[in-house]
Backbone bond lengths (Angstrom), bond angles and torsions (degrees), N, CA, C in turn:
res aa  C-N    CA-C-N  psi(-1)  N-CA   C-N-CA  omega(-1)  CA-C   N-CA-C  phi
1 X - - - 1.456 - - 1.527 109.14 -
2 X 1.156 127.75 164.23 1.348 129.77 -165.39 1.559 98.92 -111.44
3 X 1.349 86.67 152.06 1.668 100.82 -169.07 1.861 115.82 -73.91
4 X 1.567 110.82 105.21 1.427 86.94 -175.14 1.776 108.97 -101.69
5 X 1.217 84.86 -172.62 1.957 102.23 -176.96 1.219 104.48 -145.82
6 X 1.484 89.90 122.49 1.544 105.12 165.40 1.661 129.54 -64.13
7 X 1.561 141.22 108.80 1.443 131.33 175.40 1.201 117.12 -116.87
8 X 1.252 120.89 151.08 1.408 127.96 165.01 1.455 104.33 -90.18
9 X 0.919 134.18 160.23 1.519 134.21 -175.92 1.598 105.22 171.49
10 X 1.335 90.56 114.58 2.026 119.11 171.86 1.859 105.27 -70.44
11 X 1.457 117.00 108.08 1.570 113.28 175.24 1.636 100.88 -128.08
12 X 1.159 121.51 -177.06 1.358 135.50 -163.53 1.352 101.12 -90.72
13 X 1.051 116.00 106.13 1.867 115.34 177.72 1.226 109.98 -58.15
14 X 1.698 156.19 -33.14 1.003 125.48 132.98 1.496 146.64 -30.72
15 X 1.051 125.59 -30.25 1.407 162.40 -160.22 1.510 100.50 -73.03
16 X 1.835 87.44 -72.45 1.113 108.09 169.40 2.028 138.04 -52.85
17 X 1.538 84.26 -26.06 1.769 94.98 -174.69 1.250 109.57 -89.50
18 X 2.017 108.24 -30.05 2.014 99.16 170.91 1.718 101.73 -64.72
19 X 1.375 102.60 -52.14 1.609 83.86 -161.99 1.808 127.77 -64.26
20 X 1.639 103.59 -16.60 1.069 96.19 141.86 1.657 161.21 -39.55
21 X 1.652 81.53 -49.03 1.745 105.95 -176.07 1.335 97.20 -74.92
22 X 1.336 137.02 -11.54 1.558 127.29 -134.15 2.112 82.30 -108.90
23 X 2.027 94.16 -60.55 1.783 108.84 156.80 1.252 127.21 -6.04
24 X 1.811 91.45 -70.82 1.464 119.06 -154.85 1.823 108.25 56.08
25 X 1.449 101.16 22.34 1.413 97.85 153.12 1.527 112.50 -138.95
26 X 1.954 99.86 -166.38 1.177 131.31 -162.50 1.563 97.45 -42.65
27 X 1.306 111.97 169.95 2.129 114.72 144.11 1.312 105.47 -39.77
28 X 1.294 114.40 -91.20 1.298 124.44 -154.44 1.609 118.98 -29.27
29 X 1.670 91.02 -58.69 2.040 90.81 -175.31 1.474 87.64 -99.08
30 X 1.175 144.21 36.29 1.625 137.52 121.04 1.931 116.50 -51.34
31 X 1.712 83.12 -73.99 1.537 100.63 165.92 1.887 130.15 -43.65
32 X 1.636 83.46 -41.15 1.755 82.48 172.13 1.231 138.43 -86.08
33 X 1.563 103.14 -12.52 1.455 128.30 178.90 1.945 94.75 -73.09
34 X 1.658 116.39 -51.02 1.156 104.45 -169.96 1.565 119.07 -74.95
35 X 1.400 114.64 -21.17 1.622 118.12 151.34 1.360 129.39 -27.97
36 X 1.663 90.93 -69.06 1.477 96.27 174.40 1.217 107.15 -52.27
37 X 1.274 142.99 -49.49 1.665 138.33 -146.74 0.991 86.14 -71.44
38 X 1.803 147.70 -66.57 1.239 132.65 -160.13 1.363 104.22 -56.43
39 X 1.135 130.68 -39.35 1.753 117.69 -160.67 1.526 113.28 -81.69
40 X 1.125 98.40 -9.04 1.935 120.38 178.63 1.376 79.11 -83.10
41 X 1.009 129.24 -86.58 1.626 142.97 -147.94 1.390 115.52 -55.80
42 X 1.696 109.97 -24.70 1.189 113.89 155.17 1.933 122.29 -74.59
43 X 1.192 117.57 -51.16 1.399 120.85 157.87 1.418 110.73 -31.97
44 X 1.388 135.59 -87.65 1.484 130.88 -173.29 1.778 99.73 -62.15
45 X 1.033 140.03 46.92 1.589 138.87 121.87 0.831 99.79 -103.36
46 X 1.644 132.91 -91.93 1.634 117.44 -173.58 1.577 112.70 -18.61
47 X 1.485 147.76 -45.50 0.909 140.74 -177.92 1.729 110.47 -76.69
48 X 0.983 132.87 -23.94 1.307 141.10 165.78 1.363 121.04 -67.65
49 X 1.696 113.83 -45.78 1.177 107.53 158.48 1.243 127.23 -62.63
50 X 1.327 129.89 -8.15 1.279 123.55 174.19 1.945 132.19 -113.14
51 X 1.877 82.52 10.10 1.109 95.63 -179.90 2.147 119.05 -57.99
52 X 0.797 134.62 133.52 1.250 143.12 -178.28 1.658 119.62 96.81
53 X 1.502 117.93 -14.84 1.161 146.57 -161.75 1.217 102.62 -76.32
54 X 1.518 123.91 -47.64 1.634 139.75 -172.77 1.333 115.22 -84.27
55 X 1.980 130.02 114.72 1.716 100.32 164.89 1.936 95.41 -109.50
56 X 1.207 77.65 151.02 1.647 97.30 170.50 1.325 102.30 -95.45
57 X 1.631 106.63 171.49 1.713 128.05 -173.98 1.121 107.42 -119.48
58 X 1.744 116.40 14.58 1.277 119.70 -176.74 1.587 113.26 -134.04
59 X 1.229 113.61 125.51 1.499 116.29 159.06 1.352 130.00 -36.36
60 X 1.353 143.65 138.39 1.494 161.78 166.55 2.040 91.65 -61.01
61 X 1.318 121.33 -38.71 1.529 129.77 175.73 1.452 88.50 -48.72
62 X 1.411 106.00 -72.88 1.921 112.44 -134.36 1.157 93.88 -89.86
63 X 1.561 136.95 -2.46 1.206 128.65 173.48 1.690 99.47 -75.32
64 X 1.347 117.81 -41.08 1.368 98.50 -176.42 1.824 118.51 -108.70
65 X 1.415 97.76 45.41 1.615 102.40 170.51 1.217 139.20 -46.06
66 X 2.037 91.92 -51.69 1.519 117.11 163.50 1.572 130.39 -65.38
67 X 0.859 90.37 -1.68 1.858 92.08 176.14 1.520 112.23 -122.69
68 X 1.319 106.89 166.32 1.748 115.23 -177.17 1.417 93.49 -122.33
69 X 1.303 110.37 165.69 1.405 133.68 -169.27 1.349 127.90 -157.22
70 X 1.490 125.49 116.60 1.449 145.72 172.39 1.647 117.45 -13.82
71 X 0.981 137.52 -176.78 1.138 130.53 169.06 1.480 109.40 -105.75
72 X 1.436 130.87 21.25 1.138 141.42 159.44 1.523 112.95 -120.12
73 X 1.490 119.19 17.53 1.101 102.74 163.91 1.853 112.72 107.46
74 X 0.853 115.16 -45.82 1.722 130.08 169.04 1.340 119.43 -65.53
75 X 1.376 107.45 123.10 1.291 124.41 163.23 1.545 128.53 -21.19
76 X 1.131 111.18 111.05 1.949 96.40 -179.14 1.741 99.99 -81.28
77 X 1.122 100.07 136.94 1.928 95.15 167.32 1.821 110.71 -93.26
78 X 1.312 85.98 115.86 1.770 83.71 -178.78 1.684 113.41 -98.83
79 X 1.635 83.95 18.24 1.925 76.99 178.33 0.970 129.61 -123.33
């Protein structure tokens, strides 16, 4: 289980009631849902900043050899 912490923390009761409505949940996994988004949101910059920076030894082809795909393009899950 992941380590939690208890906070008190003063936010904008409006603030608080869109991101609720948006949830459709409690505070807590309101609050934790928007955590995560920043720490995601921080990951895809670091990855943005480094977009063009990296070459691979591998094709965008042969990366997807092993898999089949829809006639729109999407992955079929065969498992």
């Amino acid at each position: 289980m992941t380590k939690m912490r208890k906070i008190t923390a003063f936010v904008p009761t409006d603030l608080l009631e869109v991101a609720q409505d948006y949830t459709g949940a409690g505070v807590t996994e309101t609050l934790r849902i928007a955590l995560e988004k920043l720490a995601h949101q921080r990951f895809y910059d670091r990855m943005r900043e480094m977009r063009g920076k990296m070459k691979f030894d591998i094709s965008l082809d042969e990366l997807r050899k092993d898999r089949e795909f829809d006639e729109r393009g999407n992955v079929i899950d065969r498992g």
